[in-house]
C-alpha positions as CSV (number, residue, x, y, z in Angstrom):
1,X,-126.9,8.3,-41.4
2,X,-126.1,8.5,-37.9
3,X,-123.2,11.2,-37.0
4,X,-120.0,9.3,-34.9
5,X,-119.1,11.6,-32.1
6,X,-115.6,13.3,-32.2
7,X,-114.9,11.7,-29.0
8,X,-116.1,8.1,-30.1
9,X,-113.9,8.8,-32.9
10,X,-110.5,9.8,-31.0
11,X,-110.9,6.7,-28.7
12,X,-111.5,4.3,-31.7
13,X,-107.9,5.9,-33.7
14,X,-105.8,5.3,-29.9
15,X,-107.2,1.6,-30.1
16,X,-106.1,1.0,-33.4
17,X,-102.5,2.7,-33.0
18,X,-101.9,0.4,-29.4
19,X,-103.3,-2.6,-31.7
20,X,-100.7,-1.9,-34.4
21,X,-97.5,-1.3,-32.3
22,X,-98.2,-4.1,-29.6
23,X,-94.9,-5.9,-29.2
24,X,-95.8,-9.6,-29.8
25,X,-97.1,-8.5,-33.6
26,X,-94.0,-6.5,-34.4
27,X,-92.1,-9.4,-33.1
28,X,-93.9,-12.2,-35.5
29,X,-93.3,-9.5,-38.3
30,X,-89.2,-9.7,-38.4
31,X,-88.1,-12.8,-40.1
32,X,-87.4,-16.2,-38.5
33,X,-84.3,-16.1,-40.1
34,X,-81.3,-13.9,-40.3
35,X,-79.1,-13.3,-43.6
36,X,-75.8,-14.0,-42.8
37,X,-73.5,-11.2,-43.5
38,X,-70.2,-11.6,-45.3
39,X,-67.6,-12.0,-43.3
40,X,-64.4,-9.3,-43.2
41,X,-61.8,-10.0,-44.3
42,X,-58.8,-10.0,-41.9
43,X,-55.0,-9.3,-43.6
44,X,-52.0,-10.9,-41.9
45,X,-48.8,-9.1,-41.8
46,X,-46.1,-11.2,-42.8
47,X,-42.9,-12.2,-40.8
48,X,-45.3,-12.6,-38.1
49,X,-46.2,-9.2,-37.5
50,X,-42.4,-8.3,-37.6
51,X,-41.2,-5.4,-39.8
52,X,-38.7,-5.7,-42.8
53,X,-36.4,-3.0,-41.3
54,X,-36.5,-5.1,-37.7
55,X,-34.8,-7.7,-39.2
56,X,-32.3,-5.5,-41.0
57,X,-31.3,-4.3,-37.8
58,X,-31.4,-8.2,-36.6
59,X,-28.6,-9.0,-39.8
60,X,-26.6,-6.0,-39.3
61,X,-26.3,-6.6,-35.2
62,X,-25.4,-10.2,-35.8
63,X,-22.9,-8.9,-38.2
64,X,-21.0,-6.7,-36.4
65,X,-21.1,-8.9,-33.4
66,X,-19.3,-11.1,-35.7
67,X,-17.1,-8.9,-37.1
68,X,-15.7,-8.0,-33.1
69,X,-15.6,-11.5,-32.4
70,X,-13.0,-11.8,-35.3
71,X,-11.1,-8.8,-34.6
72,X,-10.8,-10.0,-30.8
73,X,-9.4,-13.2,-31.9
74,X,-7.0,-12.0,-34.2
75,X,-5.8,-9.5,-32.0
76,X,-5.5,-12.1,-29.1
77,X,-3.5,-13.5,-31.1
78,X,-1.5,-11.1,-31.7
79,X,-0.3,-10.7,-28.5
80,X,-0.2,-13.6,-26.7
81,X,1.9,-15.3,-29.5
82,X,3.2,-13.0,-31.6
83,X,7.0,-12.4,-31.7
84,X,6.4,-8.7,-31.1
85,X,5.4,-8.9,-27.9
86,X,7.6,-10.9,-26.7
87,X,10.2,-10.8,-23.7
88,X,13.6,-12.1,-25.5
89,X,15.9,-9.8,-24.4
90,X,16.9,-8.3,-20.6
91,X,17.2,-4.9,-22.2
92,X,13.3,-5.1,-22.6
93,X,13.3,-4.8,-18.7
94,X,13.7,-1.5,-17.3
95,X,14.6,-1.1,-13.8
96,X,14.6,2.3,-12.1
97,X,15.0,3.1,-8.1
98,X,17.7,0.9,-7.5
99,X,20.9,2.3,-6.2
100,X,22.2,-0.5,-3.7
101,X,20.3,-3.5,-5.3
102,X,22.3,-4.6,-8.4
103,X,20.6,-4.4,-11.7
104,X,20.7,-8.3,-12.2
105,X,19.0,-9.4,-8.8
106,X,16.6,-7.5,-10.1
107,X,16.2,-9.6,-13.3
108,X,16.9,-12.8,-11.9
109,X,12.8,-13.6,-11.8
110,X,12.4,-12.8,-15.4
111,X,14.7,-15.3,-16.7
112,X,11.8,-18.1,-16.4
113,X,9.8,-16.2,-18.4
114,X,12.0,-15.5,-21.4
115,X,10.2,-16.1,-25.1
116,X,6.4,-15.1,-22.8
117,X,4.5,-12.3,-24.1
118,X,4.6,-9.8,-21.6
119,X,1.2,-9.9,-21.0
120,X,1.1,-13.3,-19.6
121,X,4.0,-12.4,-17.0
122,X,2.7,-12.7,-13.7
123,X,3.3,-9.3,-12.4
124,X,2.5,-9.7,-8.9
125,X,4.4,-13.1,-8.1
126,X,7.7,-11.3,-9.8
127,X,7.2,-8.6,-7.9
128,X,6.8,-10.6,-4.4
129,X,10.1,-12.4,-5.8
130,X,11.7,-8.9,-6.0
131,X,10.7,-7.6,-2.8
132,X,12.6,-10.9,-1.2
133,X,15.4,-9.2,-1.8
134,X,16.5,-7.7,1.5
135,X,17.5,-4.7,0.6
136,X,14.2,-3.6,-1.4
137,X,11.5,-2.5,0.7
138,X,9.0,-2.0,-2.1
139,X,8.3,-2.8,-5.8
140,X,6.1,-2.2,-8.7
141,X,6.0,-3.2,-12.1
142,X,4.5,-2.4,-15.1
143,X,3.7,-3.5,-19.0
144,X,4.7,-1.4,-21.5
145,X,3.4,-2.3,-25.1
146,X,4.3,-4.0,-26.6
147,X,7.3,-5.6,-25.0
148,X,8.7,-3.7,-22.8
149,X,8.5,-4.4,-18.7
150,X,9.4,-1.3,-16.4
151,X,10.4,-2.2,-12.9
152,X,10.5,0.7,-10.2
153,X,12.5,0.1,-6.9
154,X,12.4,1.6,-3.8
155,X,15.4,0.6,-1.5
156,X,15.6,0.4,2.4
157,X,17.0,3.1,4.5
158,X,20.0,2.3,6.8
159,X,20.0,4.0,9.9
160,X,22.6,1.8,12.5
161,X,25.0,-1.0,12.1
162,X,24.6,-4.1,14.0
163,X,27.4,-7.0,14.8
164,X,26.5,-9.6,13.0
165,X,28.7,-12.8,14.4
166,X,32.2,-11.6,14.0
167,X,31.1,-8.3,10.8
168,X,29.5,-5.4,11.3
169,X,25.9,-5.0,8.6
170,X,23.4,-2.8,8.7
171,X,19.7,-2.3,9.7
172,X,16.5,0.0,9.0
173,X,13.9,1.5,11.0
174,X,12.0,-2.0,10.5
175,X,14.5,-4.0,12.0
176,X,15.6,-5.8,9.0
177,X,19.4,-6.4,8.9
178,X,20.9,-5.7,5.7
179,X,24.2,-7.1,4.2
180,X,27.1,-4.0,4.0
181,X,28.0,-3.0,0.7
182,X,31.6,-3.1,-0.4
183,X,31.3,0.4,-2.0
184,X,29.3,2.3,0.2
185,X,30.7,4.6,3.4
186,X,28.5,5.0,5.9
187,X,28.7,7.3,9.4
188,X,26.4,5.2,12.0
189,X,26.2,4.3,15.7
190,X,26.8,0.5,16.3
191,X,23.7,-1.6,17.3
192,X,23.7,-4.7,19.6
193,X,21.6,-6.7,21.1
194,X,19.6,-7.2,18.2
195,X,19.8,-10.2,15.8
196,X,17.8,-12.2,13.2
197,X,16.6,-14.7,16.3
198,X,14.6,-11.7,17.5
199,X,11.4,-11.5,16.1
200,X,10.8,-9.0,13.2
201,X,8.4,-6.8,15.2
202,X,10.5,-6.4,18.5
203,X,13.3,-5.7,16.5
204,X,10.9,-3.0,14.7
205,X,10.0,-1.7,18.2
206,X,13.5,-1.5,19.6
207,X,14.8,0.4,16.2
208,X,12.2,2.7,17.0
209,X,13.3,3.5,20.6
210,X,16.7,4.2,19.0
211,X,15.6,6.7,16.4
212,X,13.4,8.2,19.1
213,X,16.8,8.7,21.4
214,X,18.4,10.5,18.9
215,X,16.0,12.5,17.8
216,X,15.4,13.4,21.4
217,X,19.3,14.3,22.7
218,X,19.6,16.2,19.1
219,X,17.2,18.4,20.7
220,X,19.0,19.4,23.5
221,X,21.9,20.6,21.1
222,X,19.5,22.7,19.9
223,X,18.2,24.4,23.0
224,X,21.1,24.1,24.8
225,X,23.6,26.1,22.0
226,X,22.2,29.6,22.8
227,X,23.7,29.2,26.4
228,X,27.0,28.3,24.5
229,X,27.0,25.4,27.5
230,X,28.0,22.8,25.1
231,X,29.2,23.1,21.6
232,X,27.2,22.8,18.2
233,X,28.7,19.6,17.8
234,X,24.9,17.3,17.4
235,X,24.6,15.0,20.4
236,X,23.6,12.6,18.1
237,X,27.7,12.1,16.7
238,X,28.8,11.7,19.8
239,X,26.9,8.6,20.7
240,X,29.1,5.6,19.2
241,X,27.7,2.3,20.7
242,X,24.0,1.7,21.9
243,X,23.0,-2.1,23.7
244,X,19.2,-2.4,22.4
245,X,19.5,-5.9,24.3
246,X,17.0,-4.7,27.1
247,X,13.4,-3.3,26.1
248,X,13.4,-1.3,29.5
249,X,17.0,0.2,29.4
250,X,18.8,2.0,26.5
251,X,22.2,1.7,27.4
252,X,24.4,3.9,25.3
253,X,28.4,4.1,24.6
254,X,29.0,8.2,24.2
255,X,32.6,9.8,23.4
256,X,33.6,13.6,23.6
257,X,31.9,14.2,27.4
258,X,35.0,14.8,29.0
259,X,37.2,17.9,28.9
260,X,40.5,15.7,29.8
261,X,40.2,12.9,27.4
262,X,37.4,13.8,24.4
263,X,38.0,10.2,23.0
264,X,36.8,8.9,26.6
265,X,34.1,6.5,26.3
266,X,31.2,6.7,28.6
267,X,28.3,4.3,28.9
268,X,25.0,5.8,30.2
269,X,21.9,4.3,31.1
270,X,18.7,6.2,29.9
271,X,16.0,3.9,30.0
272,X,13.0,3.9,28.1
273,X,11.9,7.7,28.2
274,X,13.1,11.5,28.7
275,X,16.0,10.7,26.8
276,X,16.2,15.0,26.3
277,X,16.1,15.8,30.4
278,X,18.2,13.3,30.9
279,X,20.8,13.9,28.3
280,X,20.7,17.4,29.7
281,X,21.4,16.4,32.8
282,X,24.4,14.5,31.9
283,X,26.1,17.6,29.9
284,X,25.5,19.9,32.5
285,X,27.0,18.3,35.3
286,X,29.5,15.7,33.6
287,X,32.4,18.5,34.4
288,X,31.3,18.3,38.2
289,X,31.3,14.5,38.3
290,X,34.5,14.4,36.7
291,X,36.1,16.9,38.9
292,X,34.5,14.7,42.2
293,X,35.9,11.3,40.7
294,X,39.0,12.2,38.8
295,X,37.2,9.5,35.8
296,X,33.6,8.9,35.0
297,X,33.0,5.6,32.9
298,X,29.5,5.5,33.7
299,X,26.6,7.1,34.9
300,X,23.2,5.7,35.5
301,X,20.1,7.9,34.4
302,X,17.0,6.0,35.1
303,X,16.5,7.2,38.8
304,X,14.7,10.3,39.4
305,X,16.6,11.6,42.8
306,X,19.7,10.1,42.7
307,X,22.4,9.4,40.1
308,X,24.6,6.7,40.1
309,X,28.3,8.0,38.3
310,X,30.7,4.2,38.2
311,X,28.4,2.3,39.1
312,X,29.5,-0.4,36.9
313,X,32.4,-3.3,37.3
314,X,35.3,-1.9,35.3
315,X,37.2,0.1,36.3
316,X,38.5,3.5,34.9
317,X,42.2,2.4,34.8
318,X,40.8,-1.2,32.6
319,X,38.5,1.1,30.9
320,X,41.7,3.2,29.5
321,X,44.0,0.1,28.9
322,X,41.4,-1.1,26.7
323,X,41.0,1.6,24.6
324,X,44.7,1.9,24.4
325,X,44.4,-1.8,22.9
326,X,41.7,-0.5,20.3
């Protein structure tokens, strides 16, 4: 037998391997046909995917939503109609502030709303109503629970009177011209040339011109009292009359000026400013215009190089009857 050759052999094994693992055969070996596998089984949550305990919270929100709901009601209720709560009485309103403005003006715009919770009182309109009285300046109001309203005035500040017609009232810084109480006693300077045809805000500015004056001359008192040139008496309660009438001159009635006759009246003009230089002036050298003149009666301030003393029409001698009259 002839002997295969080792080489011849190894070639003849690779053959056989590539024929046995060529792709087309090991292809046409798997079946046409797959099994079909079982399918798995998918579990659906309830509740659509929703926990129990979600909609345990769901219940228990929608309960105590309901539960506030109820409580609001009832206690809306409560106080819009219940009898606690309401304003029946005028000692239920508390008014504090006022010393001028009687107790029942104050109360008047609460009489519409007698048998009205106090929560349905319109607090701003009654206090607009309250602050058309003419002597309050400002107002506030408050509830008090359950039934209570507290009302806190504050009143206007008189600083002049001012002829009104034929009567004497008084006014504020503002310019608002108040009706004179009966009961009250007050020390003022008399106003004219200011009335309720004059517009709110020019009588405001012309009040203001009049505090400023005072304020001003008071000042001199001050500086002037170390010299012991003038007494301590304040300037300021001297000055008896002052015409407002004129936005460019303040023309003002003063008394006590002269060393003859202290109840002497003396108009003086001062303008619109310096009323301190000026007033000085006029203290220091009223002695010498009396001594030149025999009477002053009036002297003219708003000219920087001269100074006009009885200037005016009347004379001294009318000026005295007519006092004598007073």
């Amino acid at each position: 037998m002839k002997a295969i050759p080792k080489n011849a052999m190894a070639r003849n094994t690779a053959a056989a391997d590539a024929e046995a693992y060529r792709p087309e055969l090991v292809e046409s070996d798997e079946p046409r046909y797959l099994r079909r596998q079982k399918p798995v089984e998918i579990r659906r949550k309830k509740f659509g995917g929703k926990s129990a305990a979600f909609y345990r919270n769901i219940f228990l929100a929608l309960l105590i939503a309901a539960v506030c709901a109820v409580s609001a009601y009832a206690l809306g209720n409560f106080l819009l109609h219940s009898p606690k709560v309401l304003l029946l009485k005028p000692d239920q309103v508390e008014v504090t502030g006022n010393h001028i403005v009687a107790r029942e003006a104050v109360l008047a715009p609460f009489y519409r709303d007698r048998g009205r919770s106090v929560l349905r009182i319109p607090l701003d309109t009654r206090r607009t109503e309250i602050e058309q009285i003419s002597w309050v300046q400002t107002a506030s109001i408050q509830r008090i629970l359950p039934n209570r309203i507290r009302v806190d005035v504050s009143e206007r500040t008189p600083i002049a009177f001012v002829r009104n017609g034929t009567e004497l009232a008084l006014i504020d810084e503002s310019g608002v011209i108040l009706d004179r109480p009966k009961e009250e006693d007050f020390h003022f300077p008399i106003v004219t040339g200011i009335s309720e045809e004059l517009p709110r805000a020019e009588r405001g500015r012309r009040m203001q011109n009049y505090q400023e004056f005072l304020r001003d001359i008071d000042l001199v008192n001050v500086q002037e009292s170390r010299d012991a040139r003038i007494d301590r008496t304040p300037p300021s309660s001297r000055v008896s009359e002052v015409d407002l009438s004129s936005s460019q001159d303040l023309r003002v009635v003063v008394v006590g000026l002269s060393t003859r006759d202290e109840s002497r009246a003396v108009t003086v003009h001062f303008g619109i400013d310096e009323f301190a230089k000026k007033y000085r002036t006029l203290v220091l050298n009223f002695g010498q215009w009396e001594a030149n003149s025999g009477c002053v009666y009036s002297v003219d301030l708003r000219y920087a190089r001269q100074i006009p003393v009885n200037a005016d029409s009347i004379a001294c001698s009318e000026q005295s009857s007519t006092q004598k009259k007073r």
